[in-house]
C-alpha positions as CSV (number, residue, x, y, z in Angstrom):
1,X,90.8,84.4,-128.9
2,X,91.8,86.3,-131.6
3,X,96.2,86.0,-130.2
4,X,95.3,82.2,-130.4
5,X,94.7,82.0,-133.9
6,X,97.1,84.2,-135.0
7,X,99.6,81.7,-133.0
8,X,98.1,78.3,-134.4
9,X,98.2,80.1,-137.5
10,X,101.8,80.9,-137.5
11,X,102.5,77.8,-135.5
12,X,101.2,75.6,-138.6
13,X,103.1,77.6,-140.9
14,X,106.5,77.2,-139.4
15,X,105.6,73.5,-139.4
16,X,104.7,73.6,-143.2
17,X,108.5,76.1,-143.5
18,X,110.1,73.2,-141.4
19,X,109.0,70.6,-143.6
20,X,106.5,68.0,-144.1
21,X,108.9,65.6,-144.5
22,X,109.8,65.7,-140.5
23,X,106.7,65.4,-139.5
24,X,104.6,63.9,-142.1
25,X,105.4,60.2,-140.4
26,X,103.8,61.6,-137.5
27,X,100.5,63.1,-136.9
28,X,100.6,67.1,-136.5
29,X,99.3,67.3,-132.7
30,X,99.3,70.8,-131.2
31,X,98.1,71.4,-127.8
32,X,96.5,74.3,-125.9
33,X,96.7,75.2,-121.8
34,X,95.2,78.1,-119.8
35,X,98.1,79.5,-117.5
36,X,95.5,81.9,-115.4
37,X,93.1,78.9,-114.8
38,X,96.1,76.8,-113.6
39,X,97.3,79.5,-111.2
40,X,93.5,79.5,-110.0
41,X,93.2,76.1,-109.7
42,X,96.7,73.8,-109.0
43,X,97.2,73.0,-105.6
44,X,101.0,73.3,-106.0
45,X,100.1,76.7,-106.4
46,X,97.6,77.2,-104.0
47,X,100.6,76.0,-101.7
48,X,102.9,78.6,-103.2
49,X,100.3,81.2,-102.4
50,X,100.0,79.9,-99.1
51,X,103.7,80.5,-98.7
52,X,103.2,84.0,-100.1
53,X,99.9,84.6,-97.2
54,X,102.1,83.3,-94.2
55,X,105.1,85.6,-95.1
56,X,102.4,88.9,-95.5
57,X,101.1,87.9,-92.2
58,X,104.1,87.8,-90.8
59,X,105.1,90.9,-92.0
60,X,101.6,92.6,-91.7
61,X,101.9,91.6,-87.7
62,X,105.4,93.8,-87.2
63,X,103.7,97.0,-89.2
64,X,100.5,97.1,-87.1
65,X,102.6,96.3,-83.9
66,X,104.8,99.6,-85.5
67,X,101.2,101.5,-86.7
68,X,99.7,100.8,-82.8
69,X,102.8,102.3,-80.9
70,X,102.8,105.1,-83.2
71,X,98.9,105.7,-82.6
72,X,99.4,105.4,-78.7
73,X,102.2,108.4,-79.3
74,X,99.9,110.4,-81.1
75,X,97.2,110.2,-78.1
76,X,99.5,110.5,-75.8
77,X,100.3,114.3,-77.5
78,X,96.7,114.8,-77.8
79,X,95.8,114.1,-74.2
80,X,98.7,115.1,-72.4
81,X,99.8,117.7,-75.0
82,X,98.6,120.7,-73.3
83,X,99.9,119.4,-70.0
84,X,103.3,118.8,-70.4
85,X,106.4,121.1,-70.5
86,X,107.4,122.8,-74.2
87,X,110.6,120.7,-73.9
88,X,108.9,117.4,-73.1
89,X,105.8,118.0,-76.0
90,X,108.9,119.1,-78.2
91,X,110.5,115.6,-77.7
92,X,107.4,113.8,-77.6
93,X,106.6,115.4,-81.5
94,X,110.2,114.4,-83.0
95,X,109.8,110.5,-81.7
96,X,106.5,111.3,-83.3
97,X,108.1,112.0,-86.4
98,X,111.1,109.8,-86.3
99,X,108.5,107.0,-85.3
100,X,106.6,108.0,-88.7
101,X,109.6,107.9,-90.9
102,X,110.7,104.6,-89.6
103,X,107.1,103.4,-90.1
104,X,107.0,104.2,-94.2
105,X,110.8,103.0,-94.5
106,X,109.3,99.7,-92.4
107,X,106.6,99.7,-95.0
108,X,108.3,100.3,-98.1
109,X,111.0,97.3,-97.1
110,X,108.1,94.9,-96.3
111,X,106.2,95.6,-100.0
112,X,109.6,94.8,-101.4
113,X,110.7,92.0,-99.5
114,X,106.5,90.9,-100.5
115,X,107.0,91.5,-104.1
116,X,110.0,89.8,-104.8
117,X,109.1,86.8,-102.4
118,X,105.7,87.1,-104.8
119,X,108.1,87.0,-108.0
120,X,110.3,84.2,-106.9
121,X,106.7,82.0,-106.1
122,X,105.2,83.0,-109.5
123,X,109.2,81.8,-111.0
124,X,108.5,78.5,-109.1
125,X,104.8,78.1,-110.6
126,X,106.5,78.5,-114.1
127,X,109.3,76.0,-113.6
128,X,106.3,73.7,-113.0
129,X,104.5,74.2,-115.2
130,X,106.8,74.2,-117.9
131,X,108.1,70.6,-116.7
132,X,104.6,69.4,-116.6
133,X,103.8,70.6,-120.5
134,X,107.3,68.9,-121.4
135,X,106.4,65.9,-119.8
136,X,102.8,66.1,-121.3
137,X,104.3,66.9,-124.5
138,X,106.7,63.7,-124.5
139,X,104.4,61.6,-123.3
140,X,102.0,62.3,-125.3
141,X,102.9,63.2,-128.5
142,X,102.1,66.7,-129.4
143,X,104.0,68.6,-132.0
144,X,103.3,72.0,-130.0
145,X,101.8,72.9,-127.1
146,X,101.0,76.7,-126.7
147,X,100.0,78.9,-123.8
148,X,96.3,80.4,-124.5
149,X,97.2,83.5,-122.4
150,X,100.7,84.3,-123.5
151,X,100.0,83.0,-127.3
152,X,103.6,81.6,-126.5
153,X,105.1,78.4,-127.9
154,X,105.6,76.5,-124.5
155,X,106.7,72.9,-125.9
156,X,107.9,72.2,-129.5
157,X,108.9,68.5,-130.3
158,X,112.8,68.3,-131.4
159,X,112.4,67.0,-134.6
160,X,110.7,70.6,-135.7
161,X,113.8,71.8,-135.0
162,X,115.7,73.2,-137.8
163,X,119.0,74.9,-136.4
164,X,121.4,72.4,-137.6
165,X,119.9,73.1,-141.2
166,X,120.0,76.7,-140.8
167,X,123.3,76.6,-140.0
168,X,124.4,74.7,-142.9
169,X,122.1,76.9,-145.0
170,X,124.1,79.5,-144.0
171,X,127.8,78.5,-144.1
């Protein structure tokens, strides 16, 4: 609560630095959105994350298939262990433990491929997001429009913007 003071705070104070005069024609309208309850609650979202669930399944399904085979190894050595011949139980333990290694590598590659499938979903969410604030912004008139969670300036009406007079502040 306290982030989204300080931000309306500093937010009304660049608007007095930019200038009454910009803005004085029109009303000051700022405008505030909770990111975390639209990732809760959109349904474009909800469809992103059930993109994400699909493509863990699927990859969850070839690492138990991997985790079973490796299991049936493993009882096979138990049972049959004292049975068989040193040379077989010797042969039997190294696919054991190539089996193993090929099972973590498996893993590690699947909660990669997960994260960055996860990142380029939560990218897509924000490119949505952001158009929908800047057509909320346009349409409706707000000044600023900040995100609650990130205390960030998401949408800012052009004629706050100052550049052009900066730059011939400065030349």
């Amino acid at each position: 609560m306290k982030r989204i003071f300080v931000t309306a705070v500093f937010a009304l104070f660049v608007i007095g630095i930019i200038g009454v005069s910009q803005v004085s024609a029109q009303a000051i309208k700022i405008g505030v959105y909770d990111s975390n309850k639209i990732f809760q609650e959109s349904k474009t979202i909800a469809g992103y994350n059930s993109e994400l669930s699909k493509s863990i399944e699927a990859k969850r399904a070839v690492l138990v298939q991997k985790e079973n085979a490796l299991r049936q190894l493993v009882e096979k050595l138990k049972n049959d262990g004292p049975t068989m011949g040193a040379a077989d139980k010797k042969a039997l333990e190294e696919k054991i433990v190539n089996e193993d290694k090929e099972l973590k590598r498996l893993r590690e590659d699947v909660e990669q491929e997960l994260r960055k499938v996860q990142a380029e979903l939560r990218q897509k969410a924000l490119i949505d997001i952001n158009q929908a604030v800047k057509q909320i912004g346009e349409k409706e008139n707000y000044t600023i429009i900040l995100d609650r969670n990130g205390s960030t300036i998401a949408y800012f009406r052009d004629t706050v913007d100052i550049t052009g007079k900066i730059i011939n502040q400065m030349k």
